[in-house]
C-alpha positions, 0 to 999 in steps of 0.5 A: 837903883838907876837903870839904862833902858836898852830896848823899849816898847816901841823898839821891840814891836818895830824890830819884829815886826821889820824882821818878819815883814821884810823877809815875807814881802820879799818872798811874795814879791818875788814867788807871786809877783815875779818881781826883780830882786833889787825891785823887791827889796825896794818894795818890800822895804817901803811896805815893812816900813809902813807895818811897823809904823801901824804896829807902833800905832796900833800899840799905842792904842792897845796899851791907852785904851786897854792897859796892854803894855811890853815891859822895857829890857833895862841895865841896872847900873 
């Protein structure tokens, strides 16, 4: 039966990885560092940018060389 893949792997772990970086490196920067709020968003974007690149990277290297994998959300058409 032929499917529609909605959500991949590599969606998965980009979207939650952003959804939890992007609201803690705003909270550090703006609690810690006492940055601006639009300084913050700018900043916190750039280094949630660069987790879920190194998250997607880290997967990689988790489902080639140890079998880890995150099945896909599909339709079935």
């Amino acid at each position: 039966m032929p499917y529609l893949s909605i959500l991949k792997a590599h969606n998965l772990i980009e979207g939650v990885v952003a959804s939890i970086f992007i609201v803690a490196t705003y909270d550090v920067l703006r609690k810690t560092f006492k940055f601006s709020r639009s300084t913050s968003l700018m900043v916190g974007w750039f280094i949630t940018w660069i987790f879920r690149k190194l998250s997607v990277n880290i997967y990689d290297f988790l489902s080639e060389h140890h079998g880890f994998t995150i099945p896909s959300f599909q339709l079935h058409i």
